[in-house]
C-alpha positions as protocol buffer text, in pm:
chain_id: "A"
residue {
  index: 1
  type: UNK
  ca { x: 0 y: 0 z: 0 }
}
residue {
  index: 2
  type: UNK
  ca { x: 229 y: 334 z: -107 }
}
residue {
  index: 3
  type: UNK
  ca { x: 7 y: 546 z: 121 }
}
residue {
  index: 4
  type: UNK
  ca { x: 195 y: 349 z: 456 }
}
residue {
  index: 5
  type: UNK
  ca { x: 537 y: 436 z: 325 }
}
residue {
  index: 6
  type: UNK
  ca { x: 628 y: 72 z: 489 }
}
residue {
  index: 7
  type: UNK
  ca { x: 721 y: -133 z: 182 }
}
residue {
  index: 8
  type: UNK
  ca { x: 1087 y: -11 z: 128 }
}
residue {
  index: 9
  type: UNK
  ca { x: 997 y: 40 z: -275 }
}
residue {
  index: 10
  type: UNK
  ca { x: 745 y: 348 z: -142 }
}
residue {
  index: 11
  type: UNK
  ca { x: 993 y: 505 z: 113 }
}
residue {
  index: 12
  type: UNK
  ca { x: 1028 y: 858 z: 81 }
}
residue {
  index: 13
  type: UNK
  ca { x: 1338 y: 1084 z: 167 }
}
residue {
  index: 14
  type: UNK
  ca { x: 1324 y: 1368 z: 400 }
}
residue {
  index: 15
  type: UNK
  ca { x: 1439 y: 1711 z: 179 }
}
residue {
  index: 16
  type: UNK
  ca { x: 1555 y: 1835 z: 502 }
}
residue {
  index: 17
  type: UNK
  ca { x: 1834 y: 1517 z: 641 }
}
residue {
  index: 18
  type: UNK
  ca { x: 1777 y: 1313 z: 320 }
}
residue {
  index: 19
  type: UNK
  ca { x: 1751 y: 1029 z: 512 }
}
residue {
  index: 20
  type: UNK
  ca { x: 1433 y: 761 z: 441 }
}
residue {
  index: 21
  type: UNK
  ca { x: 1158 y: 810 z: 640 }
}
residue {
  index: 22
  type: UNK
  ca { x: 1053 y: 443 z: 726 }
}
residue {
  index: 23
  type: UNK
  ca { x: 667 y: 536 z: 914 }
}
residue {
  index: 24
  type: UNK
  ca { x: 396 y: 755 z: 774 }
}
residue {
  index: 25
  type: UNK
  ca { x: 344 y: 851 z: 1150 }
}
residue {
  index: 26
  type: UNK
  ca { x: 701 y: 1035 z: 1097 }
}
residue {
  index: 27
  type: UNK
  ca { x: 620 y: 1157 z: 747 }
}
residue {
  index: 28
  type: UNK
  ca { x: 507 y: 1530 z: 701 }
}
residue {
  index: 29
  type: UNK
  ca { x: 404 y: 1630 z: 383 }
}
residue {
  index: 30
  type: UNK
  ca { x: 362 y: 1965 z: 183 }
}
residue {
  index: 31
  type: UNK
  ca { x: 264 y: 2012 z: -176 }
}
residue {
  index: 32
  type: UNK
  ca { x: 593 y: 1930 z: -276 }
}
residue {
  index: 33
  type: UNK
  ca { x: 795 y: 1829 z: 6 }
}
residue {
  index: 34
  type: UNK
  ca { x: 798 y: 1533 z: 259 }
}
residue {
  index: 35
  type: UNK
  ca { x: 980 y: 1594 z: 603 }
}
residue {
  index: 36
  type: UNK
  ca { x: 1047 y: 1389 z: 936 }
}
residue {
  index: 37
  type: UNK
  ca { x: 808 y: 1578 z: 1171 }
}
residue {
  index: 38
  type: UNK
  ca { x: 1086 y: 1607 z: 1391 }
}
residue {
  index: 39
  type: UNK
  ca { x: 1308 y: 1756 z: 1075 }
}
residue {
  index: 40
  type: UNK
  ca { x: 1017 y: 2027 z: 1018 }
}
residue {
  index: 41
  type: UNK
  ca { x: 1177 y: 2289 z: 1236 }
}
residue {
  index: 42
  type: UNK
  ca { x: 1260 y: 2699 z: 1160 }
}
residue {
  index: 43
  type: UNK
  ca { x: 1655 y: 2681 z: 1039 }
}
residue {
  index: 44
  type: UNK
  ca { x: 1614 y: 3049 z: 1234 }
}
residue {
  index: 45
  type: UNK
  ca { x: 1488 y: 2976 z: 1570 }
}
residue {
  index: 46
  type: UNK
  ca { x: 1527 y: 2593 z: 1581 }
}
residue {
  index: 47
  type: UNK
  ca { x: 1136 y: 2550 z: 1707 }
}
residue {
  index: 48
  type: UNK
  ca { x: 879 y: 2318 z: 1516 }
}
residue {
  index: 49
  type: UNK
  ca { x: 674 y: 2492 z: 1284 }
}
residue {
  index: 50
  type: UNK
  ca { x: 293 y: 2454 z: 1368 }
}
residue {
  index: 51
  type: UNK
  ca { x: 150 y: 2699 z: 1082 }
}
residue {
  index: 52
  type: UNK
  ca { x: 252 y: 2901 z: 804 }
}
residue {
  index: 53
  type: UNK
  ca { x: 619 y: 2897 z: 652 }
}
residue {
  index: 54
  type: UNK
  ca { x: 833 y: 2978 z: 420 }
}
residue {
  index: 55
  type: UNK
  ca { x: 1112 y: 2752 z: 228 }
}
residue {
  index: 56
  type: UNK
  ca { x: 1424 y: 2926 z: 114 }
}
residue {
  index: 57
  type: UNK
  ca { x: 1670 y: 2678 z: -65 }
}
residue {
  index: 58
  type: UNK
  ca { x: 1669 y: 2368 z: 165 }
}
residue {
  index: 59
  type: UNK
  ca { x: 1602 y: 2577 z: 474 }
}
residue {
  index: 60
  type: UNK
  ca { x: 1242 y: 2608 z: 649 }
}
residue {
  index: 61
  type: UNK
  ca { x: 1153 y: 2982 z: 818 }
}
residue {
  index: 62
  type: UNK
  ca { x: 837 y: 3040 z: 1070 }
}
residue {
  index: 63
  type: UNK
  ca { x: 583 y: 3296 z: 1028 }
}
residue {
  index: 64
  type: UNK
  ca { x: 795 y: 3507 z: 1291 }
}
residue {
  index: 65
  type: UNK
  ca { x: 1091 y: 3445 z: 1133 }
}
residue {
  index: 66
  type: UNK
  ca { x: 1011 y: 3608 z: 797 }
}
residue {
  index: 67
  type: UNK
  ca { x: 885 y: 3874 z: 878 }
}
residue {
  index: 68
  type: UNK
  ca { x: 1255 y: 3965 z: 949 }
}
residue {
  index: 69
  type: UNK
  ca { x: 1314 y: 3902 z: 615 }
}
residue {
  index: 70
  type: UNK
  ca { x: 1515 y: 4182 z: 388 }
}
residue {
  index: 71
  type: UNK
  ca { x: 1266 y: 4342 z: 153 }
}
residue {
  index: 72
  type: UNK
  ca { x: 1584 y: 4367 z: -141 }
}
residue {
  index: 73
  type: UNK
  ca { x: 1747 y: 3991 z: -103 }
}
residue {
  index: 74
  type: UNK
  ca { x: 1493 y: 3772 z: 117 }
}
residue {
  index: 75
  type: UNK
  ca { x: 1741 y: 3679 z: 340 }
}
residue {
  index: 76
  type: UNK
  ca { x: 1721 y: 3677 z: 731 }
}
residue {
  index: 77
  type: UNK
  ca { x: 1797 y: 4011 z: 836 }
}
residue {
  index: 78
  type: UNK
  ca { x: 2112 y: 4083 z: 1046 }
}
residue {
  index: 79
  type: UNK
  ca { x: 2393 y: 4331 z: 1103 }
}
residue {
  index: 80
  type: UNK
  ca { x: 2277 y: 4696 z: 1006 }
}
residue {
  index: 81
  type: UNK
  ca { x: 1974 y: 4758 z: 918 }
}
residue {
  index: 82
  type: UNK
  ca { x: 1744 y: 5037 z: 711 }
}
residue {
  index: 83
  type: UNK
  ca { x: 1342 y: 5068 z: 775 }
}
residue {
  index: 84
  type: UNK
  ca { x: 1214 y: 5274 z: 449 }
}
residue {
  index: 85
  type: UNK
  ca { x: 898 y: 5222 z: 226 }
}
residue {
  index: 86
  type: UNK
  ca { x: 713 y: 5002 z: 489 }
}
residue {
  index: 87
  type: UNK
  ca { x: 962 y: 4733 z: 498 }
}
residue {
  index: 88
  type: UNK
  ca { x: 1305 y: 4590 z: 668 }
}
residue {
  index: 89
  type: UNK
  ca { x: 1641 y: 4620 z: 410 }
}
residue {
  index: 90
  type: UNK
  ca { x: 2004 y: 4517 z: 483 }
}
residue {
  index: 91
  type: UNK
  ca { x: 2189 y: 4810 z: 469 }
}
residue {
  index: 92
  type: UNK
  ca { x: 2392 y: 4645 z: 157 }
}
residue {
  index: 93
  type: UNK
  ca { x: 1999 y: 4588 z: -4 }
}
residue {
  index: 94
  type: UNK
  ca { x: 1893 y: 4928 z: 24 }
}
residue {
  index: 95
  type: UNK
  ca { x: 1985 y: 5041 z: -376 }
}
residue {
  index: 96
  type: UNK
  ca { x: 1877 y: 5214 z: -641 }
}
residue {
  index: 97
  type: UNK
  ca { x: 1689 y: 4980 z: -837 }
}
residue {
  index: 98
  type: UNK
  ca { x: 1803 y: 5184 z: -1193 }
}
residue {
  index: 99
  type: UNK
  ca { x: 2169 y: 5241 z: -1086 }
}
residue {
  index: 100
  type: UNK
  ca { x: 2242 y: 5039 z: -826 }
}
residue {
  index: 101
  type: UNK
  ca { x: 2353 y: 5299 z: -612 }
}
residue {
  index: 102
  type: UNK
  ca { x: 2365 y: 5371 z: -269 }
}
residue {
  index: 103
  type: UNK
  ca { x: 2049 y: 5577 z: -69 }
}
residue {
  index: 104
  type: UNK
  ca { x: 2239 y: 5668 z: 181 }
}
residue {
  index: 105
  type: UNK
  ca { x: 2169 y: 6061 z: 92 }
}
residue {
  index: 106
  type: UNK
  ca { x: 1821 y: 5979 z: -4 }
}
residue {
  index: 107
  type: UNK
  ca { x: 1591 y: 5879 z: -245 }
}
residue {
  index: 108
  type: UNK
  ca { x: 1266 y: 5908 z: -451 }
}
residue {
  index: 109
  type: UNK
  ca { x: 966 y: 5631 z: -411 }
}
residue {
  index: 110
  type: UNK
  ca { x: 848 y: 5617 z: -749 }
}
residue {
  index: 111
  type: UNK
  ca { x: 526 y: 5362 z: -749 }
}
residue {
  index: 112
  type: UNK
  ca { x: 699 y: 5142 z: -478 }
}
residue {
  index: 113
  type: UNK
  ca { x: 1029 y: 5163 z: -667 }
}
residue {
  index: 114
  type: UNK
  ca { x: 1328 y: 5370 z: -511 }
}
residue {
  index: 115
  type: UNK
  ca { x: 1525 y: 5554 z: -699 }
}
residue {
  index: 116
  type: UNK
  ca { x: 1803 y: 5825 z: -629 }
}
């Protein structure tokens, strides 16, 4: 039966540990992803993730967790940081979108775009 994951021709891996994951009571599954339970954790904050999330790469994120994403790269957020146009930048981030840049001496917001 390939919905009990038991017979070792229906394992599937975890895309967290890659490892098999041998009992369907251990199997988590997304739209596209299966997990351990115990693999489906925030890469951020190391806590199991009970609702919404986000998947970067190979890494899982919380709901708290990205919201301290970086508005230019959608990375975590760390080191110095800007607050402009509603959202969270890393200072690097904060560009002109035309140029390139920097807005350190200020900038335009041009239908959501910034612009020196």
């Amino acid at each position: 039966d390939k919905d009990t994951n038991t017979n070792t021709n229906n394992l599937v891996k975890c895309d967290i540990c890659d490892q098999l994951i041998e009992n369907t009571i251990d199997l988590l599954k997304t739209s596209e992803f299966n997990y351990h339970k115990n693999c489906f954790k925030c890469f951020q904050c190391d806590t199991n993730i009970k609702g919404a999330f986000t998947r970067l790469g190979s890494k899982l994120f919380c709901e708290n967790c990205t919201q301290e994403m970086c508005a230019g790269c959608n990375q975590i957020l760390d080191g110095a940081i800007i607050k402009a146009l509603s959202k969270r930048w890393h200072k690097s981030c904060f560009i002109c979108i035309k140029c390139k840049g920097s807005l350190k001496d200020g900038f335009f917001d041009i239908d959501g775009l910034s612009l020196i």
